[in-house]
C-alpha positions, 0 to 999 in steps of 0.5 A, a space after each residue: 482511525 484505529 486507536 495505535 500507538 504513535 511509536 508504530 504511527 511513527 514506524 510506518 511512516 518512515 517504512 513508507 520513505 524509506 522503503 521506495 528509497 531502498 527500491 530505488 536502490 535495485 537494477 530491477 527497472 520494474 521494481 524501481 518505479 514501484 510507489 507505496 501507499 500504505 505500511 502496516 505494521 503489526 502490534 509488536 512491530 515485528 511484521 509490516 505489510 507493504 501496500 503497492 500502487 497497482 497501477 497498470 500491472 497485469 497479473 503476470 507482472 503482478 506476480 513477478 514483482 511480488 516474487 522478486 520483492 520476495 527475494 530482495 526484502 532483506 536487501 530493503 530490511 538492511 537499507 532500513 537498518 542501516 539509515 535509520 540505525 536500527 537493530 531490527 526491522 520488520 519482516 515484510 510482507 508485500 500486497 497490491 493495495 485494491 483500496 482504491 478500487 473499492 473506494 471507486 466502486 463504492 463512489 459510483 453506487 453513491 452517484 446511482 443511488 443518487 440518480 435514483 433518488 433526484 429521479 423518484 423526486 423528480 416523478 413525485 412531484 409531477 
């Protein structure tokens, strides 16, 4: 784990409550059921980026909900602001997180080489 202080651990991980608590808050049915998975916040805490779940979204959609979130980022700044009585909140930066996709591709050439290795075990020993 990166070595960071515990005033911006503790930064992100309020941002990742509060933020799907702001989107909640909008008419937009798409951006309502949005899920957060990781907030990084720079070292000056003056910039975060916001790592969505990409679920089933499509590229068009995923360029939908990014313009949209790009519009209504100050909307989810001041619902931060005001819960948590802040006089400024970072500038937010929103990206689908492909952490999970390469986790699983990393996770299947494990099991191949895996395989590989039982079946040269297995062709040695005969």
């Amino acid at each position: 784990m990166i070595d960071k202080s515990i005033k911006i651990q503790r930064t992100q991980s309020v941002l990742r409550e509060l933020i799907p608590e702001a989107l909640s808050t909008l008419g937009d049915e798409m951006l309502r059921g949005l899920c957060v998975t990781e907030v990084v916040c720079s070292r000056g805490k003056y910039d975060a980026t916001v790592y969505l779940d990409k679920m089933m979204f499509d590229e068009k959609e995923k360029g939908y909900i990014l313009s949209r979130l790009d519009k209504v980022k100050r909307h989810i700044q001041n619902h931060c602001m005001q819960t948590e009585g802040w006089f400024r909140c970072p500038n937010f930066t929103f990206e689908f997180d492909e952490s999970l996709e390469r986790q699983n591709k990393i996770d299947t050439l494990f099991a191949k080489v895996e395989e590989e290795l039982k079946k040269g075990k297995k062709a040695h020993d005969e």
